[in-house]
VOROGU-615908 format. One record per residue (C-alpha): x, y, z; residue number from 1; residue in three letters. Coordinates in steps of 0.25 Angstrom, whole numbers. Example, Ala and Ser with C-alpha at 12.3 -4.5 7.8 and 13.67 -1.06 7.14 Angstrom:
2
c1;c2;c3;resi;resn
49;-18;31;1;ALA .
55;-4;29;2;SER .
END
This chain:
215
c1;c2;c3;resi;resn
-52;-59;-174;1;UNK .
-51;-54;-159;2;UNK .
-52;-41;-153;3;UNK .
-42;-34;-151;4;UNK .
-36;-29;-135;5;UNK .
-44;-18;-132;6;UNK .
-39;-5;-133;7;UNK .
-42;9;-126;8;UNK .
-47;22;-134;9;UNK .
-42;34;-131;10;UNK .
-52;39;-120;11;UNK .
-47;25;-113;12;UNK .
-59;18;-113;13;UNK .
-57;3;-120;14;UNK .
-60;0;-134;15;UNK .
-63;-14;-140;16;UNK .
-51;-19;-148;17;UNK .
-55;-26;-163;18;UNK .
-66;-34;-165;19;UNK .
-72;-41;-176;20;UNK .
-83;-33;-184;21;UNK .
-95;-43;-180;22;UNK .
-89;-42;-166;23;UNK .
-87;-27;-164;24;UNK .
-103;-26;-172;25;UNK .
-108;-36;-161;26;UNK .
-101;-27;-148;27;UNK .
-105;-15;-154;28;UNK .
-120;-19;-153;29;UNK .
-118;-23;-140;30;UNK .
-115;-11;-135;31;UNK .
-124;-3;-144;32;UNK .
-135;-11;-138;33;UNK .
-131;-9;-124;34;UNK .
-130;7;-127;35;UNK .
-144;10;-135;36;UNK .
-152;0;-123;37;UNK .
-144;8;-113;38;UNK .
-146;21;-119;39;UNK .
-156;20;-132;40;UNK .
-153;24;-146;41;UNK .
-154;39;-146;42;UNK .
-146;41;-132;43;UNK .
-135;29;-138;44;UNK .
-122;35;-146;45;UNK .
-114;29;-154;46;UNK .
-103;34;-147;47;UNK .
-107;26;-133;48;UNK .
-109;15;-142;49;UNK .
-95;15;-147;50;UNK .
-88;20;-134;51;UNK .
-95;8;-127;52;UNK .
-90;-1;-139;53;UNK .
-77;3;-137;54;UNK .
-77;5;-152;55;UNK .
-74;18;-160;56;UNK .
-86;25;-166;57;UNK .
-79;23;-180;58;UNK .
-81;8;-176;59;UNK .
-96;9;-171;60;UNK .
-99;15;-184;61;UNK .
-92;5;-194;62;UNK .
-103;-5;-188;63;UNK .
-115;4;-187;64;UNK .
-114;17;-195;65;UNK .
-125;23;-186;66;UNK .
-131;21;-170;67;UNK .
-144;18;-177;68;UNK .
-138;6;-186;69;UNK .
-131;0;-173;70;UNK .
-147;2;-166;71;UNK .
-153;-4;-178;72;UNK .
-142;-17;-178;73;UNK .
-145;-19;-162;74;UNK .
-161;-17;-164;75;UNK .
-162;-27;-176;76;UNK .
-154;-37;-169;77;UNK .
-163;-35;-156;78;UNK .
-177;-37;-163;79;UNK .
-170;-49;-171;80;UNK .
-168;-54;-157;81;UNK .
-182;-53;-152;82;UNK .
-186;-56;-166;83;UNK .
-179;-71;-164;84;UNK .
-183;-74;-150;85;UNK .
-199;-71;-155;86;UNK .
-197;-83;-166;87;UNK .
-190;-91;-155;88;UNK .
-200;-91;-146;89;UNK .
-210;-95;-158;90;UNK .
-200;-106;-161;91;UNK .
-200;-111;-145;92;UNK .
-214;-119;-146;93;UNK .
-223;-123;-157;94;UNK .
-235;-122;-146;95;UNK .
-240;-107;-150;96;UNK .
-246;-104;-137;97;UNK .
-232;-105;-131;98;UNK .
-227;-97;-143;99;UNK .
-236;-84;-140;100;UNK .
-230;-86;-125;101;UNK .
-217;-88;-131;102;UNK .
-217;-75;-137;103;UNK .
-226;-67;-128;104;UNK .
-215;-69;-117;105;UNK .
-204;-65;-127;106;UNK .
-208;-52;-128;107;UNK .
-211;-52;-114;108;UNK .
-198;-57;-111;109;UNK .
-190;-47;-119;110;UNK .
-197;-33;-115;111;UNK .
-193;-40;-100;112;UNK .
-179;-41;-104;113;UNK .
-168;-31;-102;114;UNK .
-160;-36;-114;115;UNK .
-155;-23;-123;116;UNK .
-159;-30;-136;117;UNK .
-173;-32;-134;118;UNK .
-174;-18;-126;119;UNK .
-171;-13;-139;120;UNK .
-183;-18;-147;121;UNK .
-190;-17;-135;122;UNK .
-185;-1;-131;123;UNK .
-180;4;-143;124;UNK .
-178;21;-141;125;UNK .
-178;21;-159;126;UNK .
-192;13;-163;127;UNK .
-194;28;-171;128;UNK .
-182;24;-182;129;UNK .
-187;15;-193;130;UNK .
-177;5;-193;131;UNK .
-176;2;-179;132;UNK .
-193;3;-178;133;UNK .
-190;-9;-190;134;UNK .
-183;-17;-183;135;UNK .
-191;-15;-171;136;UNK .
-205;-19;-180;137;UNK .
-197;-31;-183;138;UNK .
-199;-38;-169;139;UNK .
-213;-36;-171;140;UNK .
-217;-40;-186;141;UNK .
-206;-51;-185;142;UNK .
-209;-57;-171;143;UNK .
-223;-57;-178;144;UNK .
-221;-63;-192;145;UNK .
-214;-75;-182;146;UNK .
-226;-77;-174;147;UNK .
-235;-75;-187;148;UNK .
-228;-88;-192;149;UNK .
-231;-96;-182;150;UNK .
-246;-91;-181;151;UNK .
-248;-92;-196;152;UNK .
-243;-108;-196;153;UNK .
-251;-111;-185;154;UNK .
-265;-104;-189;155;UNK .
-264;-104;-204;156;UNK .
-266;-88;-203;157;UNK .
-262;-81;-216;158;UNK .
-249;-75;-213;159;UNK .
-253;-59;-212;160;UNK .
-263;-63;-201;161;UNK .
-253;-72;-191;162;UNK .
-244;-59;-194;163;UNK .
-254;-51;-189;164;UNK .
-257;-60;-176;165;UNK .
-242;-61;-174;166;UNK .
-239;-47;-173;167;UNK .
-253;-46;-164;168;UNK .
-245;-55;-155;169;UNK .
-232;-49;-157;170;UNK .
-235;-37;-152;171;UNK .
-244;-40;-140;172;UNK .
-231;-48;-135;173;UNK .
-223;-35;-138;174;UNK .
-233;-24;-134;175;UNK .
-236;-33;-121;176;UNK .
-223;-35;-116;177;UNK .
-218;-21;-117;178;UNK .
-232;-16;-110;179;UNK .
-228;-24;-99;180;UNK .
-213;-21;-97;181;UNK .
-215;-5;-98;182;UNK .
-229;-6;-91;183;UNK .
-220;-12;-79;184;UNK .
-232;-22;-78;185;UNK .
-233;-29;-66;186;UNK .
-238;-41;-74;187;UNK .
-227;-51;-74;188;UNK .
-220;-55;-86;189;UNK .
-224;-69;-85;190;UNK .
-239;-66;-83;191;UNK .
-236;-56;-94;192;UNK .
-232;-67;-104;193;UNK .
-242;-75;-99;194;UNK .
-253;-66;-102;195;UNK .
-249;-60;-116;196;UNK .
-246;-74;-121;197;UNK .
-260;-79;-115;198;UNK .
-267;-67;-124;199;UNK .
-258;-70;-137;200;UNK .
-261;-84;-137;201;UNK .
-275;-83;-134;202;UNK .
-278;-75;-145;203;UNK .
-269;-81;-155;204;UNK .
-271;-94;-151;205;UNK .
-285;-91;-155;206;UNK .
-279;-94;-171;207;UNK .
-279;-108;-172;208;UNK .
-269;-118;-179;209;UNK .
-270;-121;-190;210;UNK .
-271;-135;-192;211;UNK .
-275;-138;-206;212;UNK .
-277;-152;-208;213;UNK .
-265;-161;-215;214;UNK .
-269;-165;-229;215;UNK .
END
């Protein structure tokens, strides 16, 4: 199916033709994204969002009955998003020294970035609601279950204690990072990296393999 020729509303101002129902989801996030990191959720309307669109409100509302469903759908897909690079960079080496930098400089990296999906994990105006503070857990306890894998397999740690190491180290990287972006440190973000991932690894590091001998 393609869209139609764009047609004007009756204020003049253009609106989008027909699109297919996956396509005009996908634009509406889009501009719903731009508008809550532009605005933040309580100062956001619907009505904006539509305008914006150049959608009806009747049509913003058959895809999201409410502007805290439309939140919801971009917050979950953004921690998905950091949620996936954190395996990634667990996946980019199977040196674990190089693993704790891996992941030390991604969360320096995305507090550094002017990207609206990660600003809202990062800066979320909403962490009091229940769902969206869910979903914003989830980068934590998920990034951590991830690195508790890893620690696990290599120390032979019961499961519950590498959990508890990971989340140690999850949120150093996290606390860290945004210390240093809203502190304005003077501290570059290279030596930033540098130091946090020197810390991590000396004190995990300190767990060693486990290297049972083959039978």
């Amino acid at each position: 199916m393609t869209d139609a020729p764009t047609l004007q509303n009756s204020a003049g101002r253009p609106r989008s033709g027909r699109l297919p129902r996956s396509a005009r989801k996908a634009q509406l996030l889009e501009v719903a994204l731009a508008v809550f990191v532009e605005q933040g959720y309580h100062a956001a309307s619907m009505d904006e969002i539509a305008e914006r669109a150049g959608v009806s409100k009747p049509v913003l509302y058959q895809h999201f009955p409410g502007k805290l469903d439309l939140y919801l759908a971009l917050i979950q897909s953004a921690c998905d998003t950091v949620i996936g690079a954190v395996r990634e960079a667990l996946a980019s080496t199977q040196d674990n020294r190089r693993r704790v930098r891996a992941t030390i400089e991604l969360w320096f990296e995305y507090v550094a970035r002017d990207d609206a999906p990660v600003r809202l994990v990062f800066e979320s105006d909403l962490t009091s609601d229940p769902e969206v503070r869910d979903q914003l857990d989830r980068v934590t306890t998920e990034s951590a279950s991830a690195v508790a894998e890893v620690i696990s397999e290599d120390t032979g740690l019961p499961q519950e204690a590498a959990h508890l190491l990971a989340v140690a180290l999850v949120s150093m990287g996290q606390v860290s990072a945004r210390h240093w972006l809203d502190s304005q440190s003077t501290v570059s973000r290279e030596d930033a990296t540098r130091m946090l991932a020197t810390l991590a690894w000396r004190g995990i590091g300190g767990f060693p393999k486990d290297e049972a001998p083959t039978p």
